[in-house]
Every structure is written in structure tokens, then in C-alpha cells.
C-alpha positions as CSV (number, residue, x, y, z in Angstrom):
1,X,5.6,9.6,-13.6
2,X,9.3,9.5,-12.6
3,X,10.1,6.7,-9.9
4,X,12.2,8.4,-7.5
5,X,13.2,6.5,-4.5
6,X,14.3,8.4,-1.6
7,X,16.5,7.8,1.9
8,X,13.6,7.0,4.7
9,X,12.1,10.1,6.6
10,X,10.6,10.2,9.6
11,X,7.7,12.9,8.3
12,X,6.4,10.2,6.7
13,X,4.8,8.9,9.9
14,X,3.3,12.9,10.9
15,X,2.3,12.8,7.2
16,X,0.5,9.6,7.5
17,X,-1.5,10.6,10.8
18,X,-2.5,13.8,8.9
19,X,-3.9,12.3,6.5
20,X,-5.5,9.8,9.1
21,X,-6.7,12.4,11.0
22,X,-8.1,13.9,7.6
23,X,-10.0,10.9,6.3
24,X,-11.0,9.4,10.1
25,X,-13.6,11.3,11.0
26,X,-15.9,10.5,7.4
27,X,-15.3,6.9,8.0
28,X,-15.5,6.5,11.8
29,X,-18.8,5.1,12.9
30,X,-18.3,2.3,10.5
31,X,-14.3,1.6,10.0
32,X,-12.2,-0.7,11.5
33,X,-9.0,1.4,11.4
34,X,-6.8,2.9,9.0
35,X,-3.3,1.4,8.1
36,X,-0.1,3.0,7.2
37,X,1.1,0.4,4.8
38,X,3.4,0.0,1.8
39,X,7.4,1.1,2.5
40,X,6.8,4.4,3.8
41,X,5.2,2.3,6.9
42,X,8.8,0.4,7.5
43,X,11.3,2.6,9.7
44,X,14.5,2.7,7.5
45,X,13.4,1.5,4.4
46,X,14.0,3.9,1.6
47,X,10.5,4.6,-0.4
48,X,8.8,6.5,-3.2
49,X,7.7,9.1,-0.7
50,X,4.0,8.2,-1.4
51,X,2.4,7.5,1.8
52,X,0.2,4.3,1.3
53,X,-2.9,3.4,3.7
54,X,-5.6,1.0,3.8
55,X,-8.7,1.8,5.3
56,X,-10.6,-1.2,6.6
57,X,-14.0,-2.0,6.6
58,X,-15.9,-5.3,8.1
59,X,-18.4,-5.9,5.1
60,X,-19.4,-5.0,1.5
61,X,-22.1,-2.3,2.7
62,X,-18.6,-0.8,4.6
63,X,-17.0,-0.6,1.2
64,X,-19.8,1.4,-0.4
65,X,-20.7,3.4,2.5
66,X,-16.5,4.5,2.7
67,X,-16.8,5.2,-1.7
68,X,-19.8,7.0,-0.7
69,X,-18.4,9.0,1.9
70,X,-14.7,9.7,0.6
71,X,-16.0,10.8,-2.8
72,X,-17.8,13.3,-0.9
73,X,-14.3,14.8,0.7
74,X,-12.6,14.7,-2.5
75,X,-11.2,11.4,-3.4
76,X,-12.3,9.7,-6.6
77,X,-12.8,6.5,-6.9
78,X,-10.9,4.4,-10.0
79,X,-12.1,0.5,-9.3
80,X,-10.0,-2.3,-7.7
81,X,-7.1,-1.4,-10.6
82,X,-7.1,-5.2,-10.6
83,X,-6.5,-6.0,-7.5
84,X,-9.2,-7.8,-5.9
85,X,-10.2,-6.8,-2.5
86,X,-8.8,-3.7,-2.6
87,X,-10.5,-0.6,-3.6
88,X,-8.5,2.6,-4.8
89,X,-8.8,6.1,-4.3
90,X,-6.9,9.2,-5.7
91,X,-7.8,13.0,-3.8
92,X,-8.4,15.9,-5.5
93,X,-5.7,17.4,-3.1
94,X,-3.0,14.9,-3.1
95,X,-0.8,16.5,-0.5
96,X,0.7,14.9,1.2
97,X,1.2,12.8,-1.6
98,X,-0.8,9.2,-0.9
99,X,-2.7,6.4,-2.2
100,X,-6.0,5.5,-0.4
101,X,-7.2,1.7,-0.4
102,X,-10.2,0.4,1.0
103,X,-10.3,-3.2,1.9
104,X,-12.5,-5.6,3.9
105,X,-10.8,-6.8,6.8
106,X,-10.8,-10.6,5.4
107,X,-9.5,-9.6,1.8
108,X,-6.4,-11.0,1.2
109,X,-4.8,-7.8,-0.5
110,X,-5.3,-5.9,3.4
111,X,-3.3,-9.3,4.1
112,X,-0.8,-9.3,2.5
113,X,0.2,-5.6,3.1
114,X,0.2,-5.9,6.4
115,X,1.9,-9.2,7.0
116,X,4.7,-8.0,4.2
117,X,5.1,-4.6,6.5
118,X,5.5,-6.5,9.9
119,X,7.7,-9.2,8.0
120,X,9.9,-6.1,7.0
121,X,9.9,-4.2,10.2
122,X,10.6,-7.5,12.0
123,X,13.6,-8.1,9.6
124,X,15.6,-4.9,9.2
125,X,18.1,-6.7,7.0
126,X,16.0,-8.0,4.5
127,X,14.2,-4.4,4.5
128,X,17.7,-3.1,3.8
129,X,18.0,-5.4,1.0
130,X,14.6,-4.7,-0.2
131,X,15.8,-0.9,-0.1
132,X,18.8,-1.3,-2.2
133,X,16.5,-3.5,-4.8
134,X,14.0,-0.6,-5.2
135,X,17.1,2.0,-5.8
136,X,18.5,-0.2,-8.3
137,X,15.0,-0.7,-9.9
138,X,13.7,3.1,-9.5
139,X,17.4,4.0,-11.8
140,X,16.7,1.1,-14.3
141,X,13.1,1.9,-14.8
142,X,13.0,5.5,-13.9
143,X,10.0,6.6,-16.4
144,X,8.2,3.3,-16.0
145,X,6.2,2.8,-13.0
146,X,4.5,-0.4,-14.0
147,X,7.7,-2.2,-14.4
148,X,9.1,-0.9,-11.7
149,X,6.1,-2.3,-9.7
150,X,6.0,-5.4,-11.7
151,X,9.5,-6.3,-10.9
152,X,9.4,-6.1,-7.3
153,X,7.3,-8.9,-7.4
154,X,9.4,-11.7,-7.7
155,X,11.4,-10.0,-3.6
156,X,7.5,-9.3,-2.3
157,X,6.5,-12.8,-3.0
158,X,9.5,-14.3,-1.5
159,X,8.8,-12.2,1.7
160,X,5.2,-12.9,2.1
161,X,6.5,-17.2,1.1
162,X,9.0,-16.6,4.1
163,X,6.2,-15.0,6.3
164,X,3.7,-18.1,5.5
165,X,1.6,-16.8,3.1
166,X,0.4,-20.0,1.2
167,X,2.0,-20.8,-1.6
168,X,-2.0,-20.6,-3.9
169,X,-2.0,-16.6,-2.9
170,X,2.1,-16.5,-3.9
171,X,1.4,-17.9,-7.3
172,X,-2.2,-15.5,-7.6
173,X,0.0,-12.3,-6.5
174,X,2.3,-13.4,-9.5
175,X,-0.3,-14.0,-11.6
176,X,-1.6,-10.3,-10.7
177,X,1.4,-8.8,-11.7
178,X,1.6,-10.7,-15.2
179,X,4.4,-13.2,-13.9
């Protein structure tokens, strides 16, 4: 996969309530919500135009009941991918392109997504800088995904640090991303 990282547009808000409005109604009597997460989420942030989104449950029944049920519309289910806490999905039809996660509402990996979004859409400048940081990696790694990922980690920590994310879960993220 090529990482191409793109200018922010607006369609990725309509394309994340389409795909909202696509998965909500399998998942409704027992959900939470779903999130639009990851840097598609923060308005002016350049992004991968992959639109991220966490769909949160209250217990460990809600995670197999929401495998259960989006396996049944298409999506197949590939583990944690290491991550705990977060389950992953990829659909049969990925379009608009997306990654599906389904998290407890007390897991720390729905945590930190959504306290690094708010932290970024509180701060537009440091979501500036965390823009020009992804450019610069997407061009150096541009046919390596994982180290693409893998060295964002170092600006994600520091953001979720600054946002008062205790420093055990800061050293476990690193430790995640083989740092």
C-alpha cells in the first residue's frame, strides 16, 4: 500500500455519516455510538483519506454480538491486530475507504483516539504541525505503511502526555508500536 497523504476535505465528514448510517442500524439496540476518529475526524488536518471509526459497545457480550452482526453485512473480522481493546474490521466493499474498530467504552485504545482527536481539534496549531509531520513521513516512507505508522508515535504520545494521558499508558502505547 502506497501512503498518500492528502490536503483535508470536507467529504470526509458526509463520507463518514454514510458509512454511519450504513453500519448503525446492525448495531443499534446494543451500541453506544459510533466515532469518527483518527485524522480524517480533525477539520484541517491533512490525512490518508481513510475514514477511521470506532464503534462502541458497553461490555464483552457487545463485542461479540457487533463481530456477530458486522460479519453478517460484510465486514471481516482480523483480531485486535495487537492492539488491545480494540477490535478490527475490514468490508468486503471498502467504499468509502475505512477502517472499522470496535471497542468497549472503558478500553483504553477508544481513549486514546478520542482524547488525541479533541486534543487536536482543540489545538489547530499543533494539528498543523502534526499535518506537515505526516507529509514529511508519507514521502519518506511512501511504500511502508508500518513505519509510517510506527513513526508517528513518538508526536501521538506527546499529544496524548500533553492531554493527561498517564505517563504508564504513554510508555504501553510505545511499547505497542515497538518503541
Amino acid at each position: 500500500m502506497t501512503v498518500v497523504v492528502r490536503d483535508y476535505d470536507p467529504q470526509w465528514v458526509r463520507d463518514f455519516e454514510k458509512l454511519r448510517e450504513r453500519i448503525w442500524p446492525v448495531i443499534e439496540d446494543f451500541a453506544v455510538a459510533i466515532e469518527h476518529v483518527g485524522s480524517t475526524s480533525v477539520p484541517g488536518l491533512a490525512a490518508k483519506p481513510i475514514i477511521d471509526l470506532d464503534v462502541i459497545v458497553r461490555s464483552d457480550e457487545g463485542v461479540l454480538l457487533a463481530i456477530e452482526r458486522l460479519t453478517a453485512i460484510d465486514y471481516a473480522y482480523r483480531g485486535n491486530l495487537g492492539i488491545a481493546g480494540r477490535e478490527a474490521f475490514r468490508a468486503a466493499v471498502n467504499d468509502p475507504a475505512h477502517n472499522l474498530y470496535v471497542c468497549r467504552s472503558d478500553s483504553a485504545a477508544l481513549h486514546d483516539h478520542l482524547v488525541f482527536r479533541d486534543y487536536l481539534r482543540a489545538h489547530p496549531k499543533t494539528a498543523q504541525i502534526y499535518g506537515v509531520l505526516k507529509r514529511d513521513l508519507a514521502r519518506q516512507y511512501s511504500d511502508d505503511v508500518d513505519r509510517y505508522a510506527q513513526s508517528k508515535t513518538d508526536f501521538i504520545t506527546g499529544v496524548l502526555e500533553a492531554a493527561g494521558v498517564a505517563r504508564s499508558r504513554i510508555d504501553h502505547i510505545r511499547r505497542e508500536n515497538g518503541l
